[in-house]
DODOTOR-809850 format. One line per field, with one value per atom (N, C-alpha, C): atom name; chain; residue number from 1; residue in three letters; x, y, z. Coordinates in Angstrom, 1 decimal. Layout:
% residues N
a <- (CA; ...)
c <- (A; ...)
k <- (NUM; ...)
r <- (ala; ...)
xx <- (X; ...)
yy <- (Y; ...)
zz <- (Z; ...)
***
This chain:
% residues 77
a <- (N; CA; C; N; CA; C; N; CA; C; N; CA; C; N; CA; C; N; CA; C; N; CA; C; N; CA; C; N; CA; C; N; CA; C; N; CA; C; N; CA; C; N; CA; C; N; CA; C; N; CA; C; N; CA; C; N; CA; C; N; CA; C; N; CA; C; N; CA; C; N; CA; C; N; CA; C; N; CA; C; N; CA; C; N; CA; C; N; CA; C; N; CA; C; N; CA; C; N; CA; C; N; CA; C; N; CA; C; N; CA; C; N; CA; C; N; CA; C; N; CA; C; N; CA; C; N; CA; C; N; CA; C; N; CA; C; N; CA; C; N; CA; C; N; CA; C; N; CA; C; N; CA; C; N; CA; C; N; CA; C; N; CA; C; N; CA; C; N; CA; C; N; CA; C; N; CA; C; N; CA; C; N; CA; C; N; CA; C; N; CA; C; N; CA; C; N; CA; C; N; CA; C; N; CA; C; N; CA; C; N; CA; C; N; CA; C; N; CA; C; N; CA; C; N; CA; C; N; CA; C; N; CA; C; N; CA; C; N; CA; C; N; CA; C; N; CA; C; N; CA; C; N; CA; C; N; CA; C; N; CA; C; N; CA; C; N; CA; C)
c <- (A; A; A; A; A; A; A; A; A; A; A; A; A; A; A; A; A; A; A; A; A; A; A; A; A; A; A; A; A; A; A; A; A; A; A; A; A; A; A; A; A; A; A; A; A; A; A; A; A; A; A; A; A; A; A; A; A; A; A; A; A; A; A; A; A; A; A; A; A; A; A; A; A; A; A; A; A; A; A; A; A; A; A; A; A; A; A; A; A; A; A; A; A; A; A; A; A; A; A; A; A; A; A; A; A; A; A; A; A; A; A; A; A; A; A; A; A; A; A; A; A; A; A; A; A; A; A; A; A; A; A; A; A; A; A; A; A; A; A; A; A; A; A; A; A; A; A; A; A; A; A; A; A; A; A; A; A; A; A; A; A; A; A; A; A; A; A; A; A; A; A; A; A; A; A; A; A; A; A; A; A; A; A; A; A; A; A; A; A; A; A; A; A; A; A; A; A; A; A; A; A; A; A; A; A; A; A; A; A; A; A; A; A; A; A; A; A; A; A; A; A; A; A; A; A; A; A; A; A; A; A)
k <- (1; 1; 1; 2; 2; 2; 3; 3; 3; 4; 4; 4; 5; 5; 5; 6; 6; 6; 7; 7; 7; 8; 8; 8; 9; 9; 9; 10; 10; 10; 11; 11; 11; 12; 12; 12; 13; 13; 13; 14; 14; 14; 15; 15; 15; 16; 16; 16; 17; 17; 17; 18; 18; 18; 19; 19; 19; 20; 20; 20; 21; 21; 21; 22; 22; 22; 23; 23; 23; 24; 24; 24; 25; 25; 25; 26; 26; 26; 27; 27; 27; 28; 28; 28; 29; 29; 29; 30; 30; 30; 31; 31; 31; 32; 32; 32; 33; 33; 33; 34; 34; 34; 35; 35; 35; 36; 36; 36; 37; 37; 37; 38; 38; 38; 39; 39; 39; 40; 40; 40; 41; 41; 41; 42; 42; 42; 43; 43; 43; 44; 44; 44; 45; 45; 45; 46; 46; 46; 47; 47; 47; 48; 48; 48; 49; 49; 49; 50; 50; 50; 51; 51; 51; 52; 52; 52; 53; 53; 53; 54; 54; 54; 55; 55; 55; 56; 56; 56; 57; 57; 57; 58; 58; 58; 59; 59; 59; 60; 60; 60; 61; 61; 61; 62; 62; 62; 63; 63; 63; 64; 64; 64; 65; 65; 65; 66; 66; 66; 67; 67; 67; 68; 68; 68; 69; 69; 69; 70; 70; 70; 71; 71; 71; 72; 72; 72; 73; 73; 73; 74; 74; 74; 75; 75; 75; 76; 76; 76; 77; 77; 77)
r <- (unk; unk; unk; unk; unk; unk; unk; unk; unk; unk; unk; unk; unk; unk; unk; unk; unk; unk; unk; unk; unk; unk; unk; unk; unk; unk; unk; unk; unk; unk; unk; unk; unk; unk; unk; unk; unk; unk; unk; unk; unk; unk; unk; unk; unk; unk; unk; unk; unk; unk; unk; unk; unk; unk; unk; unk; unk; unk; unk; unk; unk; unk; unk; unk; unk; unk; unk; unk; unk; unk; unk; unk; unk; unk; unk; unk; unk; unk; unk; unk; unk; unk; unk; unk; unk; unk; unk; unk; unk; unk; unk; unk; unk; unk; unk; unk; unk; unk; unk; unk; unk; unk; unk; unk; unk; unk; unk; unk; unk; unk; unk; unk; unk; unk; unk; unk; unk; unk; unk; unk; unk; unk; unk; unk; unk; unk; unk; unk; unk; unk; unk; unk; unk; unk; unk; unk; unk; unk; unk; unk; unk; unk; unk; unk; unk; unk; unk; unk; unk; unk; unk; unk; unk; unk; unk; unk; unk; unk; unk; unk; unk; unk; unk; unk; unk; unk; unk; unk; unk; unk; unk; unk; unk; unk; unk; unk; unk; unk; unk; unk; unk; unk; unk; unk; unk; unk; unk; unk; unk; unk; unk; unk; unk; unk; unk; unk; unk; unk; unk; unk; unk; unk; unk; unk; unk; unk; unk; unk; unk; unk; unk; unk; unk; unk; unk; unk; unk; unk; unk; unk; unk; unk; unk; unk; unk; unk; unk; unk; unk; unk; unk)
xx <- (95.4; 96.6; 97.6; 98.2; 99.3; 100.7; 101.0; 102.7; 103.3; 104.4; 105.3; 106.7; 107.1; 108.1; 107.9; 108.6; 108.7; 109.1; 108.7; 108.4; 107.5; 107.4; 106.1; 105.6; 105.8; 104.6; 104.0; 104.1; 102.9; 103.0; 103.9; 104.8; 105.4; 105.0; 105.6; 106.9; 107.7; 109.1; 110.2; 110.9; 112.1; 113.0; 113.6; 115.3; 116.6; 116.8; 117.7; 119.1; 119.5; 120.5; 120.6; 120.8; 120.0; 120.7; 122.8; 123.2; 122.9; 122.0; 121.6; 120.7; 120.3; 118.7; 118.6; 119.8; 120.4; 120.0; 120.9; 121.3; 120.3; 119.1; 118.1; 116.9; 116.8; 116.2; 116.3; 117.7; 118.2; 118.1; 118.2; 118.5; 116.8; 115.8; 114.3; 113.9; 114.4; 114.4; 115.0; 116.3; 116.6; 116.2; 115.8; 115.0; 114.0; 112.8; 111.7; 111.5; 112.3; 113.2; 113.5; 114.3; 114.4; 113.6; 112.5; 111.1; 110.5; 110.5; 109.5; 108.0; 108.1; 107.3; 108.0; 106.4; 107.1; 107.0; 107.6; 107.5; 108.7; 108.0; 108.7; 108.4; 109.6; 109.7; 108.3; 108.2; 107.2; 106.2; 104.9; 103.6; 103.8; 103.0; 102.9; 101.7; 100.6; 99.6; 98.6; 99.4; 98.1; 98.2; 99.6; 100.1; 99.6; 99.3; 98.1; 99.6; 98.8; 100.0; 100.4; 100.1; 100.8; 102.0; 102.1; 103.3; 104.4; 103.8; 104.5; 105.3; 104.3; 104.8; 105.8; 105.9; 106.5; 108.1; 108.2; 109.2; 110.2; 109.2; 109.9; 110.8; 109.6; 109.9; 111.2; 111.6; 112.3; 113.6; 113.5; 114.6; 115.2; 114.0; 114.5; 115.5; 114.9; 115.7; 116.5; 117.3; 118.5; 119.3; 119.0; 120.0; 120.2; 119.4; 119.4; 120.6; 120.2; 121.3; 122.6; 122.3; 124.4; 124.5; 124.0; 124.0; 124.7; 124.2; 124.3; 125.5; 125.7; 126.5; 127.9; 128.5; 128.8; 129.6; 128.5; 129.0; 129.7; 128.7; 129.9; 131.2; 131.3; 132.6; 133.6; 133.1; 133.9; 134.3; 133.2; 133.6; 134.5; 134.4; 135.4; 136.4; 136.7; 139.1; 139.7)
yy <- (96.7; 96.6; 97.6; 98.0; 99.6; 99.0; 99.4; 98.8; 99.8; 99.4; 99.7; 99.8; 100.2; 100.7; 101.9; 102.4; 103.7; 103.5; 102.8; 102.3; 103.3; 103.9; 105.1; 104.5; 103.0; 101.9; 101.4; 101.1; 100.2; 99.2; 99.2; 96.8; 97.1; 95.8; 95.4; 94.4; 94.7; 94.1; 95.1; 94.1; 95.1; 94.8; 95.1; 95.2; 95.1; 93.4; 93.6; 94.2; 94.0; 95.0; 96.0; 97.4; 98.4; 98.4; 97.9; 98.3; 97.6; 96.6; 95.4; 95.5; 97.1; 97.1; 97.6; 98.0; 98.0; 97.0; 96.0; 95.1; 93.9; 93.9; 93.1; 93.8; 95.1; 95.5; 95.2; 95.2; 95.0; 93.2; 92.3; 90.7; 90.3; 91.7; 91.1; 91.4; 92.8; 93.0; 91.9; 91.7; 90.5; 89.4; 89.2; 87.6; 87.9; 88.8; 89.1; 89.1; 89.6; 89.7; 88.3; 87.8; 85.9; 85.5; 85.3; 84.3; 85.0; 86.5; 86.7; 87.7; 88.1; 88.8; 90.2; 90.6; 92.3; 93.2; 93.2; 93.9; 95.3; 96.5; 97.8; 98.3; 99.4; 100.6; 101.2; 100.7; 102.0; 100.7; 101.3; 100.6; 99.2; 98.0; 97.1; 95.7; 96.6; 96.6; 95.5; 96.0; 95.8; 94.1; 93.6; 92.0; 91.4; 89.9; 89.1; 88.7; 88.6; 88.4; 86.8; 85.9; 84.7; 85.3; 86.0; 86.6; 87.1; 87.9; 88.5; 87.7; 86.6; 85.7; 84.7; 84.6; 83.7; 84.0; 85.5; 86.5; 86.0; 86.2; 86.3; 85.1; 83.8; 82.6; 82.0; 82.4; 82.5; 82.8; 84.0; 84.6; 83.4; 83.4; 82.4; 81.5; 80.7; 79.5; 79.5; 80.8; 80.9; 81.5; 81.9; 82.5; 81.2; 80.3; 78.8; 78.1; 78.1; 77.6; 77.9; 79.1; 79.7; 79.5; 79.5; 79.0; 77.4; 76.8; 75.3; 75.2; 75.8; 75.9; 76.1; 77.4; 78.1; 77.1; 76.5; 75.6; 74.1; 73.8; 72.6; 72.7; 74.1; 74.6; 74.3; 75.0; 75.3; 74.1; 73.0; 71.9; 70.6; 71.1; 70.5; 71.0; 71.7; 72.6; 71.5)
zz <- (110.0; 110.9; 110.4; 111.2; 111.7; 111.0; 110.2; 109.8; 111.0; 111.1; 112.6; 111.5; 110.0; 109.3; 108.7; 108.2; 107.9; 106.0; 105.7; 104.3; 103.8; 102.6; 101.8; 101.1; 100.8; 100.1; 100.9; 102.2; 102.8; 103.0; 102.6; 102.3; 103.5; 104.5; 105.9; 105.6; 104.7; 104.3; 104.8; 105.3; 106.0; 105.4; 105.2; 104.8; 106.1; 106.3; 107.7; 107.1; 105.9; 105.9; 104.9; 105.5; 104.3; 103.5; 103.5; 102.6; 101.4; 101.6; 100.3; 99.4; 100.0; 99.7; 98.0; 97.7; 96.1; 95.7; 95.9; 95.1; 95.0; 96.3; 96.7; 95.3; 94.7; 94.2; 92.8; 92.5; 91.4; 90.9; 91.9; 91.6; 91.2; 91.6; 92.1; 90.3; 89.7; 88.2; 87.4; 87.8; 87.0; 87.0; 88.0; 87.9; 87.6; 87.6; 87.0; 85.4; 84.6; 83.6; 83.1; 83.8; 83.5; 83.4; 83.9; 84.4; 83.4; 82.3; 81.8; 82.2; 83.6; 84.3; 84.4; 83.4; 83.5; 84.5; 85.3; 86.8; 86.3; 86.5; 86.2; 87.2; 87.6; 88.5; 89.1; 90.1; 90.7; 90.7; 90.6; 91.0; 89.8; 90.6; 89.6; 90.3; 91.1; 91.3; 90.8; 89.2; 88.1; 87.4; 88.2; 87.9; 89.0; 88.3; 89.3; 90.4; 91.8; 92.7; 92.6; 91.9; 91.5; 90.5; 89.7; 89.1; 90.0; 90.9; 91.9; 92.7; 93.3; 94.3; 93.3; 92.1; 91.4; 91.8; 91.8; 91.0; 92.5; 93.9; 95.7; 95.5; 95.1; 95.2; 94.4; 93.1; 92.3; 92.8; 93.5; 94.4; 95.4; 96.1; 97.0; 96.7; 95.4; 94.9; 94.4; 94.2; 92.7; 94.2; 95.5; 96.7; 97.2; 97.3; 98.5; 97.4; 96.0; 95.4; 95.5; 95.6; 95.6; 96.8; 97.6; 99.5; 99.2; 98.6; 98.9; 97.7; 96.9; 95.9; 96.9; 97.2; 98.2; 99.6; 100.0; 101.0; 100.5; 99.0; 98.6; 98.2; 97.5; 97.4; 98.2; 99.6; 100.6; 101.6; 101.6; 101.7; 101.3; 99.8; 98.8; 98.6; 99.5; 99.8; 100.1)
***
């Protein structure tokens, strides 16, 4: 199947906002880094994709936290 982005890896991941796409890069090292999974610059192929998918998932949970974090704050004014 035809990726439809203009990505030069091949990864059908978009970036809905490009200015993030720093800082989305940089949070994916650090948390990689936390968890122990050595995920470096450029190819990393060579890591079983249960590491990989650890690293997305990881993300997820430490953003949904400061989401819910975030909103109890803001509901406790």
């Amino acid at each position: 199947m035809a990726s439809n982005n203009n990505n030069s890896s091949g990864s059908s991941n978009k970036v809905n906002v490009p200015e993030a796409k720093k800082a989305m890069e940089d949070f994916k090292y650090e948390v990689a880094n936390e968890i122990g999974v050595p995920l470096k610059k450029g190819y990393n192929g060579d890591l079983p994709s249960a590491q990989n998918g650890y690293v997305g998932g990881y993300m997820v949970k430490k953003m949904t936290d400061a989401q819910e974090k975030e909103r109890a704050d803001k509901d406790g004014e």
